[in-house]
C-alpha positions as CSV (number, residue, x, y, z in Angstrom):
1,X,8.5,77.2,109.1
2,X,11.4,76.2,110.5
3,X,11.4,75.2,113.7
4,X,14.8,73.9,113.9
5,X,16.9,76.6,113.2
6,X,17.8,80.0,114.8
7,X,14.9,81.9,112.3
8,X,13.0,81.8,109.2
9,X,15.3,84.4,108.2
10,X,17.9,82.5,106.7
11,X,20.9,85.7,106.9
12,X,20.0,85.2,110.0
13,X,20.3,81.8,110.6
14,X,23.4,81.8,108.3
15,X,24.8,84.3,110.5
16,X,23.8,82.8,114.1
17,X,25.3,79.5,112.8
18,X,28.7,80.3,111.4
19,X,29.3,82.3,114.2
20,X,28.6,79.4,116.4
21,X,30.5,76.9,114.8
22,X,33.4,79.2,114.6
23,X,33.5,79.3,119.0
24,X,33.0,75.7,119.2
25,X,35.7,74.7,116.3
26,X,38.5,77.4,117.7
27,X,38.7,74.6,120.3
28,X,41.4,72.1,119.7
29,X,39.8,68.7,117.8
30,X,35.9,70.1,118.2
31,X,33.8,70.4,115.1
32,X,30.5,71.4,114.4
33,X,27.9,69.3,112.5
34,X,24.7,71.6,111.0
35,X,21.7,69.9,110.7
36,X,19.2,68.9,108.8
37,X,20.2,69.5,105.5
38,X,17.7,70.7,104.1
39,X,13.9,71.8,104.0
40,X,13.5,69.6,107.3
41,X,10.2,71.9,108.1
42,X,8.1,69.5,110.1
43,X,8.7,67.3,113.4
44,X,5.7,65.5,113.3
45,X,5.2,62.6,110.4
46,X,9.1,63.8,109.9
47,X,10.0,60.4,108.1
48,X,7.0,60.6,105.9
49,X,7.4,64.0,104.8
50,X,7.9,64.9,101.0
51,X,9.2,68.4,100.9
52,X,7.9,70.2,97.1
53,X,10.2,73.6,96.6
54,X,10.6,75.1,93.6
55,X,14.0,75.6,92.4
56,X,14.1,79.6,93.5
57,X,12.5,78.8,97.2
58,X,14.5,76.2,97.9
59,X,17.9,78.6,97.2
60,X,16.7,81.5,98.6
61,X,14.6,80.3,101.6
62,X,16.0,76.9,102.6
63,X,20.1,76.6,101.6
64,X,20.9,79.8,101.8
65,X,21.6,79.8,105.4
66,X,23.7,76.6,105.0
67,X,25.4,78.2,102.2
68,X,26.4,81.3,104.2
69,X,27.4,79.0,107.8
70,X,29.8,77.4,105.4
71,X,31.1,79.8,103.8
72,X,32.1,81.7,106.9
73,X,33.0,79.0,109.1
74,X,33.6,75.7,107.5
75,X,31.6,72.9,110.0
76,X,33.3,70.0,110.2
77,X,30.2,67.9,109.0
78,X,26.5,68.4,107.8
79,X,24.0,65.8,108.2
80,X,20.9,65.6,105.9
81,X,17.3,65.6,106.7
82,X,15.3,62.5,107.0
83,X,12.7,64.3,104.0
84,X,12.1,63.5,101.0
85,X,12.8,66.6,98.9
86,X,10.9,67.3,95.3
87,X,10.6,63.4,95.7
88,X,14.1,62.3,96.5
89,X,16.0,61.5,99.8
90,X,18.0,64.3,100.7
91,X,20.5,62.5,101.7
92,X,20.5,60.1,98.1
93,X,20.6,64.3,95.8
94,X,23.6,64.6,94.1
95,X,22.6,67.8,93.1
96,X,22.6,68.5,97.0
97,X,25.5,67.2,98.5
98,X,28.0,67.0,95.2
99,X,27.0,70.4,93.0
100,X,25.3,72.6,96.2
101,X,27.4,71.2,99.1
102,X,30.7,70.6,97.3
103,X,31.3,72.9,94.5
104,X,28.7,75.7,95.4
105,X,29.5,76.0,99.0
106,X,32.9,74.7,99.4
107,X,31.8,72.4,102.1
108,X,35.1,70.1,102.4
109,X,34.0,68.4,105.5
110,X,31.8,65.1,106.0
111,X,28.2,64.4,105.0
112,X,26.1,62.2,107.1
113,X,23.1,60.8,107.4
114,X,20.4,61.2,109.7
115,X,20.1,57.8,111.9
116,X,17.5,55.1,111.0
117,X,18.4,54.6,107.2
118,X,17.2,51.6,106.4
119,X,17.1,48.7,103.9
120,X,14.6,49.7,100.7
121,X,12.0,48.3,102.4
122,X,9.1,51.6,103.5
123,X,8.9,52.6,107.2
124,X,5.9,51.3,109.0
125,X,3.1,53.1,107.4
126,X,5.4,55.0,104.8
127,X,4.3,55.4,101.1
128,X,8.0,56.2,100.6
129,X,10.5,53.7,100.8
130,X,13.4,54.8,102.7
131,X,16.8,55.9,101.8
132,X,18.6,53.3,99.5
133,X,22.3,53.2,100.8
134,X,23.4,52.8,97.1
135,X,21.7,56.3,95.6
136,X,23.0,57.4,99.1
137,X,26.7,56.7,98.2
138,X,26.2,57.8,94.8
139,X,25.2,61.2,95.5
140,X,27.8,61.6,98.1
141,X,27.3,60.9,102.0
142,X,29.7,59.3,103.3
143,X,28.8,58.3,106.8
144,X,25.6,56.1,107.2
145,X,24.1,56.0,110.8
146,X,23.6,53.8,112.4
147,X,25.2,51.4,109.8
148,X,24.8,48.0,109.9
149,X,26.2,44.5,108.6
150,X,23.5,44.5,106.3
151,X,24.2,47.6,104.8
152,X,28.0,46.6,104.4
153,X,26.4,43.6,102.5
154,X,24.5,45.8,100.0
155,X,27.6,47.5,99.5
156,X,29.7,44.7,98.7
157,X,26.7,43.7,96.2
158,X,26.3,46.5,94.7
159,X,29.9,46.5,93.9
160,X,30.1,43.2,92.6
161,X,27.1,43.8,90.2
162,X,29.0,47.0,89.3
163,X,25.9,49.2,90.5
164,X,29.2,50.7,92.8
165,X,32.6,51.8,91.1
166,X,35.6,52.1,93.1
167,X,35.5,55.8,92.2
168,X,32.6,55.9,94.1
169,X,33.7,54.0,97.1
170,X,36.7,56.3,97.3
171,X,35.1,59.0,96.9
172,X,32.7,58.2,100.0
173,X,35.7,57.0,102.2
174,X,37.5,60.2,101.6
175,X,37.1,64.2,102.6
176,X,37.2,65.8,99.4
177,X,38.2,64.7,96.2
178,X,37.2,64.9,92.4
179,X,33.6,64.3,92.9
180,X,33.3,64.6,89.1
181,X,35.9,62.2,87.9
């Protein structure tokens, strides 16, 4: 199922991971980034995929081993899957990254996206559009990859047309803070 991580098993994986990221992070300025956040199952059609988990699976099977890497050794970042999960870009789930991530977890370090977020337009082939940078903002990523000038100008629009508060821009451009204000 997941062919990704160190084992279905997600103690396991949990376990494998912190223990990992602890070795690498007890070195001076090295930090860990897990990956993919979450229910990233498939390598083949992997932009096209629309993960469906229940509510119960999707704790107990697919974040629970991110949940328990965290927890025991605090990664310096986590970046999200390219999915679609229950219909919605992981990377664009505030009930991901804000409630599981942040207040769930603890998780005080960055959130990132995979690269090759793109404008709304769909993917070549796609019948999802990709990530909007906006929703992706919004639910609490802060770092877009690659990143372009054209995403910097949908920012700046979205801001003008108050789509974007300044809460939300700060809340993007800093580790942790109030993601509730």
């Amino acid at each position: 199922r997941n062919f990704e991580y160190y084992s279905e098993d997600p103690l396991l994986t949990g376990n494998i991971a912190a223990n990992i990221t602890r070795g690498v992070q007890s070195h001076e300025n090295k930090y860990v980034t897990l990956k993919h956040f979450a229910c990233n199952n498939i390598e083949t059609n992997r932009f096209f995929n629309n993960s469906v988990v229940d509510e119960r699976a999707l704790r107990e099977i697919y974040l629970s081993g991110f949940e328990i890497a965290i927890k025991q050794s605090l990664p310096g970042a986590i970046m999200s899957s390219y999915n679609l999960i229950n219909g919605k870009h992981s990377n664009a789930t505030k009930e991901l990254i804000y409630d599981y991530l942040r207040y769930e977890c603890g998780f005080t370090g960055i959130v990132m996206t995979d690269w090759v977020l793109q404008s709304n337009s769909p993917l070549s082939g796609s019948k999802y559009s990709c990530s909007d940078i906006v929703d992706t903002i919004k639910a609490g990523s802060q770092i877009f990859m690659p990143g372009s000038d054209y995403h910097l100008k949908e920012i700046k629009s979205a801001f003008k047309k108050g789509k974007l508060t300044r809460h939300d821009l700060e809340v993007a451009a800093s580790p942790f803070v109030d993601y509730h204000r």
